[in-house]
BAKOLZA-137983 format. One record per residue (C-alpha): residue in three letters; residue number from 1; z negated, y, x negated. Coordinates in nm, 3 decimals, always signed. Each point is the difference from the previous one (the first is absolute). Last residue first. Example, Ala and Ser with C-alpha at 12.3 -4.5 7.8 and 13.67 -1.06 7.14 Angstrom:
% residues 2
   type   seq         z         y         x
    ser     2    -0.714    -0.106    -1.367
    ala     1    -0.066    -0.344    +0.137
//
This chain:
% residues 481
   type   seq         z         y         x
    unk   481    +7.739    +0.944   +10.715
    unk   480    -0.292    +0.118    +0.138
    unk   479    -0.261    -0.295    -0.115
    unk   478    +0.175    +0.090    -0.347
    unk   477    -0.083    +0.321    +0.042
    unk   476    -0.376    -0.045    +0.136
    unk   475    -0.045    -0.184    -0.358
    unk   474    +0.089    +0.232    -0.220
    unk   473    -0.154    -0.246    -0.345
    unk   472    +0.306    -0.232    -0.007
    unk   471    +0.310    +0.177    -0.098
    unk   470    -0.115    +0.377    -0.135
    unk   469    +0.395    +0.091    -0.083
    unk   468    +0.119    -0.090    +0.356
    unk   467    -0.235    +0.244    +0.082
    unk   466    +0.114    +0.279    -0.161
    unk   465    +0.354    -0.145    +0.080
    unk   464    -0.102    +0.060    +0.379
    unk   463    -0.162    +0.307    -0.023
    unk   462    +0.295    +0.205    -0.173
    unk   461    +0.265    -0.111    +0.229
    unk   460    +0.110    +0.366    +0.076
    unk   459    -0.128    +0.249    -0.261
    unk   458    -0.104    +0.309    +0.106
    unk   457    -0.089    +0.367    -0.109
    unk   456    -0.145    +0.286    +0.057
    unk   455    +0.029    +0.337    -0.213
    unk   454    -0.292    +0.166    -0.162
    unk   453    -0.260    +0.233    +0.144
    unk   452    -0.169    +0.269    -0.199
    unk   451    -0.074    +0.215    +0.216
    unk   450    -0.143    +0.374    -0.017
    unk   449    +0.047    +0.314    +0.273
    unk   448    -0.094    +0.310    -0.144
    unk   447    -0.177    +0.303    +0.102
    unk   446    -0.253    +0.036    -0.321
    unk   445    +0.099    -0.173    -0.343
    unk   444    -0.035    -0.395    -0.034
    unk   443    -0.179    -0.118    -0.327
    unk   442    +0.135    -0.293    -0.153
    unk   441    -0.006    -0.402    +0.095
    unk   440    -0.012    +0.001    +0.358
    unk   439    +0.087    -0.344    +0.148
    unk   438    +0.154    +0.065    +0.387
    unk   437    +0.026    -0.262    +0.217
    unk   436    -0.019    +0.240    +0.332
    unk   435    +0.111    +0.334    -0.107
    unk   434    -0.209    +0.280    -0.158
    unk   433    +0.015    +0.310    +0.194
    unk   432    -0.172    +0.292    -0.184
    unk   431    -0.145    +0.265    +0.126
    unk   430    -0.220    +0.106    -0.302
    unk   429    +0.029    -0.140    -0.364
    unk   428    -0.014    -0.361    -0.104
    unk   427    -0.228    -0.036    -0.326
    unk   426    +0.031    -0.330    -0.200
    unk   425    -0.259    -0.172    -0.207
    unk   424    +0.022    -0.224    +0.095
    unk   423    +0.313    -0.245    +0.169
    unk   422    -0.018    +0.145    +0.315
    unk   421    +0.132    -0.321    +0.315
    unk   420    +0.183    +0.002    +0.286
    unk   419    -0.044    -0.274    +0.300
    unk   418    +0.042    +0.202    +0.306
    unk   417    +0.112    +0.352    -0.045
    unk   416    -0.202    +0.310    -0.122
    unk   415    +0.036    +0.340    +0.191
    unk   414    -0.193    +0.289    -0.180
    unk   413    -0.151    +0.310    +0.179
    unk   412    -0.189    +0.074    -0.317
    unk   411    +0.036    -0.119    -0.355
    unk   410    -0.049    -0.359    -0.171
    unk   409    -0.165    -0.054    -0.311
    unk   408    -0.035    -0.333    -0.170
    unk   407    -0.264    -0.073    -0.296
    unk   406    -0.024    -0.247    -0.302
    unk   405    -0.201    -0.289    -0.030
    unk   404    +0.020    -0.135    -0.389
    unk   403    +0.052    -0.349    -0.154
    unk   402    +0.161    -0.212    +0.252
    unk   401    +0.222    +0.266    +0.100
    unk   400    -0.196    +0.054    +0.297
    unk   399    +0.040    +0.285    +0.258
    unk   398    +0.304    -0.167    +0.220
    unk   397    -0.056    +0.247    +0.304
    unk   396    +0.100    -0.245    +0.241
    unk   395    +0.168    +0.068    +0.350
    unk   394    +0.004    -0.322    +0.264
    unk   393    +0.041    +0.239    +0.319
    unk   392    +0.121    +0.348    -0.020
    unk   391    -0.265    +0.315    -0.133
    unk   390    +0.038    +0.321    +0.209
    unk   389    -0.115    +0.322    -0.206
    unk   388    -0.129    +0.277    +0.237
    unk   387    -0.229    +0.070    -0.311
    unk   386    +0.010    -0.080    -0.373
    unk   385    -0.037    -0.320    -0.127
    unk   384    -0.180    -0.061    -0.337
    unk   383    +0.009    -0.371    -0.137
    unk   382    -0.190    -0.223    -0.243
    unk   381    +0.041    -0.274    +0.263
    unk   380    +0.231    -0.015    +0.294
    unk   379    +0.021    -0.369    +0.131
    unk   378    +0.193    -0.024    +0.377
    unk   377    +0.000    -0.252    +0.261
    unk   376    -0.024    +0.247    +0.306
    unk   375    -0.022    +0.375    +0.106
    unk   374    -0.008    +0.209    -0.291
    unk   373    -0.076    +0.295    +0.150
    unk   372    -0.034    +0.389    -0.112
    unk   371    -0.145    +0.287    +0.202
    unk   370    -0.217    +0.144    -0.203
    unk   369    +0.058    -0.125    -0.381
    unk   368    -0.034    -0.316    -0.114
    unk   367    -0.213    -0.087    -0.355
    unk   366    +0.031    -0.308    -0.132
    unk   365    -0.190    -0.132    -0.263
    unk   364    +0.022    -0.363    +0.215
    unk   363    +0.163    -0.019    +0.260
    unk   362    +0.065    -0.341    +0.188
    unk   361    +0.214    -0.032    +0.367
    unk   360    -0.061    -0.301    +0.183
    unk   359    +0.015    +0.164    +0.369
    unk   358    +0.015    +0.387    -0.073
    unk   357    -0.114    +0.318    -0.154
    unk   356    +0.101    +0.269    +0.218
    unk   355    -0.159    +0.330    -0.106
    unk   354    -0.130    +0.317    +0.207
    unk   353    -0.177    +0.124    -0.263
    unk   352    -0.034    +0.024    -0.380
    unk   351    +0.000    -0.375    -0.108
    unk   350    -0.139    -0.021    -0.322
    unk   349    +0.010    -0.402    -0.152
    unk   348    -0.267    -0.042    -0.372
    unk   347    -0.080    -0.328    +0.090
    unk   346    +0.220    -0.244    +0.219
    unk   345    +0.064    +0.039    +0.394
    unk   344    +0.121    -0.315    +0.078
    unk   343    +0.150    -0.009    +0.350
    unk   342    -0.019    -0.300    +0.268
    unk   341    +0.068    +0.215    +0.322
    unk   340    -0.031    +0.260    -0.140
    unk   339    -0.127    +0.360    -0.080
    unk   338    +0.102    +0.290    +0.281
    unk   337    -0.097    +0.316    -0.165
    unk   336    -0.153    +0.289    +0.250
    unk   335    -0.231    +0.156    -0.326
    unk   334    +0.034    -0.100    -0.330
    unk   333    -0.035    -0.350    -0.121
    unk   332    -0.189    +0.067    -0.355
    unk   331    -0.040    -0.327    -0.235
    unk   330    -0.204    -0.198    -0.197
    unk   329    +0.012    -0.302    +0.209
    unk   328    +0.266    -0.133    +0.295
    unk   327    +0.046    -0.293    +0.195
    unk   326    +0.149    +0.012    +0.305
    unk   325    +0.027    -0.307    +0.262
    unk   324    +0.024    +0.128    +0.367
    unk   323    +0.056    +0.371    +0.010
    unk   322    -0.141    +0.295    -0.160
    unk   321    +0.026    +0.322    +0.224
    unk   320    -0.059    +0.363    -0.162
    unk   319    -0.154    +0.262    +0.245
    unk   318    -0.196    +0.120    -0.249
    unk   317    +0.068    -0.051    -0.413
    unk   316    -0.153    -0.332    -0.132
    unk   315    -0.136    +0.049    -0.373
    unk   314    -0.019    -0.380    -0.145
    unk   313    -0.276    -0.138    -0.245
    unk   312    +0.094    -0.358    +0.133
    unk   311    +0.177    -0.102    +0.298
    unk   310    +0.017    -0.324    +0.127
    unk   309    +0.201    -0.043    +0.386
    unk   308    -0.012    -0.288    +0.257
    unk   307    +0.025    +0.284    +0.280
    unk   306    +0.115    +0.228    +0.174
    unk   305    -0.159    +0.293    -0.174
    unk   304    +0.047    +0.328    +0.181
    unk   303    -0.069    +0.367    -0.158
    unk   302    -0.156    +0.304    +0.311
    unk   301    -0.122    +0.095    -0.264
    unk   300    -0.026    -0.052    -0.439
    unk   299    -0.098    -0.299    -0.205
    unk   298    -0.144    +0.040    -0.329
    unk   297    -0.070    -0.334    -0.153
    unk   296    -0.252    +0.009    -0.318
    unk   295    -0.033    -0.345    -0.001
    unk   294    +0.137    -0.310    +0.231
    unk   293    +0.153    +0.003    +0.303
    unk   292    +0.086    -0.290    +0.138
    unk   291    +0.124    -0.122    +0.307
    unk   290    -0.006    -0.302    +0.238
    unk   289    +0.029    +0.156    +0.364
    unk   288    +0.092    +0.363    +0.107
    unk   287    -0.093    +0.357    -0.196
    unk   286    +0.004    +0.288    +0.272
    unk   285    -0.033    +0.384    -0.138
    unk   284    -0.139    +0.200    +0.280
    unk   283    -0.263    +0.150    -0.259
    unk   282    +0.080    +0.050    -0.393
    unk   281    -0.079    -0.319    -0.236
    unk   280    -0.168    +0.008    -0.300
    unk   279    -0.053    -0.280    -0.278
    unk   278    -0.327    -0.048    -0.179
    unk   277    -0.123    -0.218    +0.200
    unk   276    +0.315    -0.218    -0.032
    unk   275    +0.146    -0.190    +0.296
    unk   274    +0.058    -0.342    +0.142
    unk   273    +0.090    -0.005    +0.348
    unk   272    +0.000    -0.342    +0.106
    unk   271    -0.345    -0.008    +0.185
    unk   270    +0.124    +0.337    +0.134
    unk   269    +0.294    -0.107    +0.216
    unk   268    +0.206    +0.289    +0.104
    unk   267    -0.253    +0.269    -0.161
    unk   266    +0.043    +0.332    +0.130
    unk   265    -0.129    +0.299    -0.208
    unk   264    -0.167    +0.277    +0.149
    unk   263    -0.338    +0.041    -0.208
    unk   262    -0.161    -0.257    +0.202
    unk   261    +0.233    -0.281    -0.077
    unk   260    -0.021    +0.063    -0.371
    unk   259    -0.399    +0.030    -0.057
    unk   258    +0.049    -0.371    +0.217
    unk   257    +0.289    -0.097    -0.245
    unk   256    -0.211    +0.083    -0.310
    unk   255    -0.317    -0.243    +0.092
    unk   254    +0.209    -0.246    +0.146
    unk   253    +0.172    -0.027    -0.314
    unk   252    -0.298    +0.023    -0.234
    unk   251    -0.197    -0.269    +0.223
    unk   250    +0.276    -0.231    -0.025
    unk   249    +0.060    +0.041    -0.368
    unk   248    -0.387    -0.058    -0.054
    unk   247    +0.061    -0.337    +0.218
    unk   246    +0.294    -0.095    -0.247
    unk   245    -0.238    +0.051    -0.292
    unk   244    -0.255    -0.187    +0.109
    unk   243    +0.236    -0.280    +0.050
    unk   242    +0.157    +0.000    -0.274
    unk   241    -0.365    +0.042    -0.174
    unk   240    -0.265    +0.172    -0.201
    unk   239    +0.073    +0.346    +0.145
    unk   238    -0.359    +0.199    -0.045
    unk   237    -0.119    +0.146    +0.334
    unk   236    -0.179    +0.340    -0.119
    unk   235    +0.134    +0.225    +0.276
    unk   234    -0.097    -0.272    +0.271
    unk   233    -0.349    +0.073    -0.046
    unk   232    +0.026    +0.360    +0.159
    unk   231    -0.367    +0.173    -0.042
    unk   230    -0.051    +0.006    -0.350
    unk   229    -0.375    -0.083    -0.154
    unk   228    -0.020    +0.195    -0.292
    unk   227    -0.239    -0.186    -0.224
    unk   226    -0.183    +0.258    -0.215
    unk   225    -0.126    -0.167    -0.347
    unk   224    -0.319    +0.141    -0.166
    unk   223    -0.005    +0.021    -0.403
    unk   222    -0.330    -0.134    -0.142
    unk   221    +0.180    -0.162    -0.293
    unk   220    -0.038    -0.358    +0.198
    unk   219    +0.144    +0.175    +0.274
    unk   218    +0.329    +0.102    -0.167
    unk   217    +0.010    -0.401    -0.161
    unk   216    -0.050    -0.144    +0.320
    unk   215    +0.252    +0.246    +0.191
    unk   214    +0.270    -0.081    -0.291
    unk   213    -0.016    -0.377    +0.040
    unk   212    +0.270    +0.081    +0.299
    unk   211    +0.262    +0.029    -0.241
    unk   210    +0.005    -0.357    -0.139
    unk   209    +0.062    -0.095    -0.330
    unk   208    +0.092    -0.405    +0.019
    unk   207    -0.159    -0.321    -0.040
    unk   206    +0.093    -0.112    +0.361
    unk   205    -0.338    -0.159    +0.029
    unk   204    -0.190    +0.309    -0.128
    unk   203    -0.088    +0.131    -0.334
    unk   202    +0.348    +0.205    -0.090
    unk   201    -0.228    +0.285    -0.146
    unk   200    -0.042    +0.363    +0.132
    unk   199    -0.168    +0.234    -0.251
    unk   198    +0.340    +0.231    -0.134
    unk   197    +0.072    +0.080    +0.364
    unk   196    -0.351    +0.125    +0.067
    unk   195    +0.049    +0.275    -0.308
    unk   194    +0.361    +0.058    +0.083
    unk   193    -0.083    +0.069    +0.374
    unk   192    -0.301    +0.213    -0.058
    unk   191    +0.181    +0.219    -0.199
    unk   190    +0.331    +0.049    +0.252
    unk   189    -0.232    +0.055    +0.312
    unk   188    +0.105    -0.278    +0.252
    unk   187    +0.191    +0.005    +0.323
    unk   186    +0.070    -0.369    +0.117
    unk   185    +0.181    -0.199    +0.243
    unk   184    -0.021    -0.398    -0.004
    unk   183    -0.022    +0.008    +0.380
    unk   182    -0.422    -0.165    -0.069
    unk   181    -0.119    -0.177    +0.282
    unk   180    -0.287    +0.077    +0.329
    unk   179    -0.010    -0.326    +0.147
    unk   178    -0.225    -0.193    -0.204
    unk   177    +0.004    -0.426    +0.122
    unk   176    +0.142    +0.007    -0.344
    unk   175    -0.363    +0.084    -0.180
    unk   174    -0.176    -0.268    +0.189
    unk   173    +0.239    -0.210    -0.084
    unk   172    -0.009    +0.021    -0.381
    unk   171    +0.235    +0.224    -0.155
    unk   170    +0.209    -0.053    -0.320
    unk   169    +0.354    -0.071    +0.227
    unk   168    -0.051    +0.269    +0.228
    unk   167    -0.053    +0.281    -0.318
    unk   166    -0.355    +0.151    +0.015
    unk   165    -0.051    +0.376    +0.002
    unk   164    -0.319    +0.166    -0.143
    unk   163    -0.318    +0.214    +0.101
    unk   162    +0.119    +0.221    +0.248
    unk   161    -0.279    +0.220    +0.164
    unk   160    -0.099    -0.114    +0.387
    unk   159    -0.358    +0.028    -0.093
    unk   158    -0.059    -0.406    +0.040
    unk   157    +0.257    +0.003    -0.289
    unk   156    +0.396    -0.031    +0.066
    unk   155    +0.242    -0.296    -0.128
    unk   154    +0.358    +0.099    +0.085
    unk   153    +0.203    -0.319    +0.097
    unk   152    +0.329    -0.061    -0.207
    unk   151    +0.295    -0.104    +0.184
    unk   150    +0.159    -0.357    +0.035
    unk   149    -0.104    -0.010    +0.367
    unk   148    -0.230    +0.299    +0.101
    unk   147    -0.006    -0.128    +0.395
    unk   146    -0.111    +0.241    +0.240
    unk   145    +0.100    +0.282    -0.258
    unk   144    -0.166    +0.269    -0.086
    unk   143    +0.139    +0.284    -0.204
    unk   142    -0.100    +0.102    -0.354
    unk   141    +0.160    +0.305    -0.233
    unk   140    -0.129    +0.040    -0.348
    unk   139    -0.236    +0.270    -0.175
    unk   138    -0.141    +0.048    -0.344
    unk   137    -0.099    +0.324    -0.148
    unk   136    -0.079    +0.149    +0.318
    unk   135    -0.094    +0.362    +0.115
    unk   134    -0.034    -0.128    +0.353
    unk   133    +0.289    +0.284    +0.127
    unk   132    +0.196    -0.090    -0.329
    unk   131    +0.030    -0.361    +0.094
    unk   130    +0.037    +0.102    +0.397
    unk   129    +0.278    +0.251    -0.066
    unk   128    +0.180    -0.318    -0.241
    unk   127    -0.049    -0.217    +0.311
    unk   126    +0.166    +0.216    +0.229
    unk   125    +0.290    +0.118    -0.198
    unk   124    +0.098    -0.393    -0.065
    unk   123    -0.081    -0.067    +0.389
    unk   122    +0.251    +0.233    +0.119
    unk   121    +0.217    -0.117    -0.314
    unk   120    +0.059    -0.294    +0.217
    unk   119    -0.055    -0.395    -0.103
    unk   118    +0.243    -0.214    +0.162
    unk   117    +0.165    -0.125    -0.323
    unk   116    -0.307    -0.139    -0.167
    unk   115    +0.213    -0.199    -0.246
    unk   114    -0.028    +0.215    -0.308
    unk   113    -0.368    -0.009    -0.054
    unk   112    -0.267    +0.289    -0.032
    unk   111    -0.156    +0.189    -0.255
    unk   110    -0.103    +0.411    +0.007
    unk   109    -0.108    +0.142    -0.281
    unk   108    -0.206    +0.300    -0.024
    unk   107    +0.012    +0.316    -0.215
    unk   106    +0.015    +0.089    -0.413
    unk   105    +0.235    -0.178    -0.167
    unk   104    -0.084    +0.032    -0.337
    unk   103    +0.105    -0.364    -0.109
    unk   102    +0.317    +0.087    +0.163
    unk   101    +0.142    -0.249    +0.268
    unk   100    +0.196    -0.327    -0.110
    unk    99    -0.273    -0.199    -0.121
    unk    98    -0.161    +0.017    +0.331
    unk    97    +0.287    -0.185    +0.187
    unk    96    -0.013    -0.290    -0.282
    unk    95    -0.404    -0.007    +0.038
    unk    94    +0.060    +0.027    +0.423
    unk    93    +0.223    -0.319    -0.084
    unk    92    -0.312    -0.214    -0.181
    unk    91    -0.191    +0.069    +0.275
    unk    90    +0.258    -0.114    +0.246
    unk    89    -0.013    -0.282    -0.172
    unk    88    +0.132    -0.196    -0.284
    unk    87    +0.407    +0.040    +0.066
    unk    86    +0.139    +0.005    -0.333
    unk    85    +0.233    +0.290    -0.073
    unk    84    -0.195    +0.212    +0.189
    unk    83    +0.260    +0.346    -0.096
    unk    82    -0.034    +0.347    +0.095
    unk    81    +0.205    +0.197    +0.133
    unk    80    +0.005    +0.367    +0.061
    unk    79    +0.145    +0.190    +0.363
    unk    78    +0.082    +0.357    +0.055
    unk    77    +0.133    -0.036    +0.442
    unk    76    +0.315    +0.169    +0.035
    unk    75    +0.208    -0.357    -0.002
    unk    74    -0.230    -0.211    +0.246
    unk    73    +0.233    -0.197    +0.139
    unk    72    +0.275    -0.042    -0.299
    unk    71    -0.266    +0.064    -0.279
    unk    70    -0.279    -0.243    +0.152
    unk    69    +0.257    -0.250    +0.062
    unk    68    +0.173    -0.004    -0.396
    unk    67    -0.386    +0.005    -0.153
    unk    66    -0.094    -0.307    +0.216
    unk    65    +0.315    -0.186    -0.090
    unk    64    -0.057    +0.077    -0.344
    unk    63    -0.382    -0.162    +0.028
    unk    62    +0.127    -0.288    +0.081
    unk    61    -0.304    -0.206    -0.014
    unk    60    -0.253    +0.299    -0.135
    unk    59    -0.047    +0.349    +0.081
    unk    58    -0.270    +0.232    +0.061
    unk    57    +0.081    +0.312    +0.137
    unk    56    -0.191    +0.351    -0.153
    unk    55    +0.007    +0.303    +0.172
    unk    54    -0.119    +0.306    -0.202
    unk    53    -0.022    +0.194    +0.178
    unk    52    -0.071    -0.075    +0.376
    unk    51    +0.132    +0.254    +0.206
    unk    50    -0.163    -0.172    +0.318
    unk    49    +0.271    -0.016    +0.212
    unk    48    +0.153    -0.234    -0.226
    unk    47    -0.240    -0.256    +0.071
    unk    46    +0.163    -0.084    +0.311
    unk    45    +0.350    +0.012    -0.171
    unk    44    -0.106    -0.226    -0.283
    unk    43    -0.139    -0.274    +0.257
    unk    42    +0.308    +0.010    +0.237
    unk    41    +0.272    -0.023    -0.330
    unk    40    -0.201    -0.295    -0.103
    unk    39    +0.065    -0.191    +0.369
    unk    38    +0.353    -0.003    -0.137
    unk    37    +0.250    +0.194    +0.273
    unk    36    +0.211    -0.103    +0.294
    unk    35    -0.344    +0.028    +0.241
    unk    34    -0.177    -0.247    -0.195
    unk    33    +0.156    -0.176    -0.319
    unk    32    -0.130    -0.222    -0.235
    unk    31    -0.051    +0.197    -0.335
    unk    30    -0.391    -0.030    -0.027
    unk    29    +0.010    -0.380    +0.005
    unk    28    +0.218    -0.019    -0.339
    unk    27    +0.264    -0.196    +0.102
    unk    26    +0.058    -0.360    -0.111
    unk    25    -0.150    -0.065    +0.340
    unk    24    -0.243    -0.239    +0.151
    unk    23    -0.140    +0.265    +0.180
    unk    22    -0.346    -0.135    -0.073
    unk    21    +0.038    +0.041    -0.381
    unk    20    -0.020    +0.377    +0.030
    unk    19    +0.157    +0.066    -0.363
    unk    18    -0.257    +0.248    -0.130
    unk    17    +0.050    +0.324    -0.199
    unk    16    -0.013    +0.226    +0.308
    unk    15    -0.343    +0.203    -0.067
    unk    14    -0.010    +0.357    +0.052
    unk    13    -0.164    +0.247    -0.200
    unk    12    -0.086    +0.361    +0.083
    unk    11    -0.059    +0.322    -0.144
    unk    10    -0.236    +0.255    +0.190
    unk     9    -0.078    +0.376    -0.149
    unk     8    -0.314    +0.143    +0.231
    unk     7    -0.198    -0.001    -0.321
    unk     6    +0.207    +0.220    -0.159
    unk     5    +0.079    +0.240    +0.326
    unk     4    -0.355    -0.011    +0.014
    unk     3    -0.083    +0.124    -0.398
    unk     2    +0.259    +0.256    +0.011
    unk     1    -0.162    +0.157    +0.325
//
């Protein structure tokens, strides 16, 4: 039993060192976006469900950009890195992944290439079953394609047994009129992969290592190769393009709204509805034209959307209505909240229940308890409010001493006027009036009523000297007068 669970060990290695010239991008191909997300983050969490340990990524343009997205989407997932820091191949990268897994590693390896972001861990768990079912060394993963394009064509004997795989540009025309290519996926025992790594040579017209020479060199040492011919093609579409990659978005989308639609949730206008796959949304909840929602969403019942709204990695209680305009990420709307029109939700807000947040309000750090509004044109950051708390229009919580942000609390069952502002940190206690105007500088104690208004003035004739004073440059006064 030692001995399987030994040999049933599986690391794996994938390749997203190159640029992707055809995007015609100063981003790395592999962190273009489909479905809100880098089309790396898809790969790793497919492979995921594999355990693989260890799993190796191969970096190389912008490598730190690469490390930063796999750790924000995919932040439970145990990743090393390895480093191509000249791009000669993709032989040349499986050496860098390879380096970075134990010399007595004992298991397979499986290989494959960070821009295949339709491929499904259903097909990664069946294609490792059918290695180990064919007691293979060396396996890979082949569709057929009416057309093999750019991809390399898998070169069988008259017995059906692989002999080799030919790269599109080396391959003579019999060999590309061969439908049945190569997806680039491999699951090779960790042995046989450093010893046929360490034979291939850049002698081709690209003068580079290339993967593929691995089935040569396996079945020139007697080794047989099982192609694994999947069934779905599409999972192994490579995105080499703007415009491939904006027809993969499409079929993502309309993928995830249909799944949507049929569990219960209403789409307004689903061709504009652009949401996450990994985001959840509870039946009877209606989402209308031109919105995003992008990540981990977790949207409750019965919730309405109207519309033009982005939200990102938000928890949306039942029942709660989001009108025209909001924006909100990293947050938790509790349930029956009415968001917007035109409110910025900012990370880190905690509304309990029951909440008014209204047109052009921003929170940000903010955490309102059930019950509590801030109806319009209002910034509370760094702030804790308690509940029953009514919050006037144009209110600040002035957090930033241009150094340090500091924190406001307010109590329960407060009444604050229009146009008041907390100079943090401050703490106002419960019930407490606080007039229209008001600057709070100090704490205020429970029950009381706070103002700090001072005593108006005027001065006939003022306007008219002032401008007398700026001769020449008012000109609608002169014109006036």
């Amino acid at each position: 039993m030692r001995r399987f669970l030994m040999e049933s060990r599986t690391a794996a290695i994938v390749l997203a060192a190159g640029l992707g010239t055809r995007m015609r991008s100063e981003r790395a191909k592999v962190l273009h976006e489909l479905g809100g997300e880098p089309m790396l983050a898809r790969v790793m969490r497919a492979l995921e469900a594999l355990g693989p340990n260890p799993l190796v990524l191969v970096l190389g343009h912008q490598a730190d950009a690469a490390k930063d997205a796999v750790r924000r989407y995919c932040p439970d997932l145990a990743v090393s890195f390895a480093l191509q820091p000249k791009q000669r191949g993709t032989g040349d990268a499986a050496r860098c992944g390879l380096g970075a897994i134990a010399e007595d590693f004992r298991g397979d390896v499986i290989i494959l290439y960070g821009d295949l972001p339709m491929l499904t861990r259903e097909t990664l768990g069946a294609f490792r079953r059918a290695h180990r079912e064919a007691a293979s060394k060396l396996s890979f993963i082949t569709v057929r394609l009416p057309d093999g394009g750019a991809y390399g064509r898998v070169l069988r004997d008259k017995s059906g047994e692989v002999e080799a795989i030919v790269e599109a540009r080396d391959a003579n025309s019999e060999q590309r009129a061969i439908t049945e290519i190569n997806t680039g996926v491999y699951l090779v025992d960790a042995a046989l992969l450093r010893a046929v790594l360490s034979e291939i040579t850049a002698d081709n017209a690209q003068r580079e290592y290339y993967l593929t020479d691995i089935i040569a060199i396996a079945r020139k040492r007697g080794v047989r190769v099982f192609g694994w011919r999947a069934e779905r093609a599409e999972e192994f579409a490579g995105v080499n393009s703007r415009e491939e990659l904006a027809q993969m978005e499409a079929r993502i989308r309309e993928t995830v709204n249909r799944k949507l639609m049929a569990a219960g949730v209403t789409l307004i206008d689903p061709p504009t509805a652009y949401i996450s796959e990994q985001a959840e949304i509870g039946p009877d909840t209606t989402i209308g034209p031109n919105v995003q929602i992008l990540g981990r969403c977790r949207i409750g019942r019965g919730v309405i959307i109207e519309g033009t709204a982005w939200l990102s990695n938000v928890t949306l209680g039942d029942r709660s209505h989001l009108k025209l305009g909001v924006r909100a990420e990293d947050c938790t709307i509790g349930p029956e909240c009415e968001i917007g029109p035109f409110a910025n939700l900012r990370a880190g807000t905690e509304l309990e229940g029951r909440n008014r947040v209204g047109n052009f309000v921003e929170t940000k750090k903010a955490r309102l308890g059930r019950g509590t509004k801030a109806s319009h044109l209002s910034y509370l950051g760094d702030a804790v409010i308690g509940s029953g708390t009514n919050i006037g229009c144009g209110v600040i919580t002035v957090n930033y001493d241009g150094y340090d942000k500091h924190g406001t609390r307010i109590g329960d069952r407060c009444m604050v006027g229009c146009d008041s502002q907390f100079v943090a940190p401050v703490k106002v206690g419960n019930d407490v009036y606080v007039a229209s105007g008001t600057t709070i500088v100090r704490d205020v104690p429970d029950g009381s009523l706070v103002l700090s208004h001072h005593p108006q003035a005027e001065k006939p004739g003022w306007m008219e000297a002032f401008h007398k004073r700026h001769a020449g440059r008012a000109r609608w006064w002169e014109e006036k007068h």
